[in-house]
C-alpha angles and dihedrals in degrees: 000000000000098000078058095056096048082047088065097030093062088042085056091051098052100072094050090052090046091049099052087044085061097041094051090047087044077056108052107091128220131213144218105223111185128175160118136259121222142166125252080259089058092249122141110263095209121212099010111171104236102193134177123229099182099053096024085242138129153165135201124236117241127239095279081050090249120139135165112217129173117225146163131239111275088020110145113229117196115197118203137181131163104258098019137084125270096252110190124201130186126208117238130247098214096067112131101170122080089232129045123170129218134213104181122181123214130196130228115254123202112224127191120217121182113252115262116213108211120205127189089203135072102225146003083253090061103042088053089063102040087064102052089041101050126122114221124217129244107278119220093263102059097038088060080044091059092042097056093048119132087248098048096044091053092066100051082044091057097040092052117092110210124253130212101280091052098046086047089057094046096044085052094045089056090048096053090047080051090056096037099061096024119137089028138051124306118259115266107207084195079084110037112096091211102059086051098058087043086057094045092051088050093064092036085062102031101266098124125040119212112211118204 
């Protein structure tokens, strides 16, 4: 008889703990932080890690170091960024409102990193060959060399369509030949010594291509 009465004595007590675990949750309030995250310069810390130590949660700021987190009154937030100082804030207790919005400040932090060699070769045995073995670019020097060759500057040349200046010229220099040989026959360079041995220089030096 008396096991049976505790029995419904504890069934009778279930629903009132139930029901004051639900009342204290009901109580606790919850709150809107919003904010931004900037340097002691006022510039935008991006990506700052905004977490909650309290609740084990967290949330990560966005380029412009903006992030939205809800929290509850006497929660600690921990702020975190590489290059920067950890900055805590609590959340007070005296909040009455449902938002509240942050602008927290963190400081640049120095850190020293040992210094990392970087190799693009294996071992001392490959380099080394590598460096005997390796073949230099062109400098500036000779590139401009290659492009002013007689070869090279016979192609432009010959891509190139005459403009005014360059018709004028022509069109003078075949008025003064005309002068020059007018009142008699004109002037065969089949016969002229010196025009062969121009012609003869030209395809010494690739001026002139034979074709077979």
């Amino acid at each position: 008889m008396r096991i049976l009465i505790s029995l419904i004595f504890l069934v009778g007590l279930i629903p009132a703990f139930g029901q004051s675990k639900q009342t204290e949750k009901d109580s606790v309030r919850l709150i809107q932080l919003t904010g931004i995250v900037i340097t002691d310069s006022l510039y935008r810390v991006p990506y700052a890690t905004v977490g909650d130590l309290t609740s084990g949660k967290g949330v990560i700021a966005d380029f412009y170091g903006y992030f939205a987190l809800v929290v509850r009154p006497g929660d600690t937030l921990e702020f975190r960024s590489i290059g920067f100082k950890r900055k805590q804030y609590i959340v007070p207790d005296s909040v009455m409102e449902n938002s509240i919005s942050l602008v927290q400040m963190m400081t640049e932090d120095t850190i020293m990193a040992e210094p990392v060699n970087v190799y693009p070769w294996p071992s001392r045995e490959e380099f080394a060959d590598a460096f005997v073995n390796m073949d230099l670019p062109d400098d500036d020097l000779k590139r401009a060399q290659q492009r002013l060759s007689p070869q090279e500057m016979a192609f432009v040349g010959a891509l190139l369509a005459g403009d005014g200046t360059s018709a004028y010229s022509a069109y003078r220099v075949q008025q003064r030949k005309e002068l020059y040989t007018r009142g008699q026959m004109p002037m065969n360079n089949l016969l002229n010594p010196a025009a062969w041995a121009e012609f003869l220089r030209g395809i010494g030096t690739g001026r002139y291509q034979i074709n077979q």
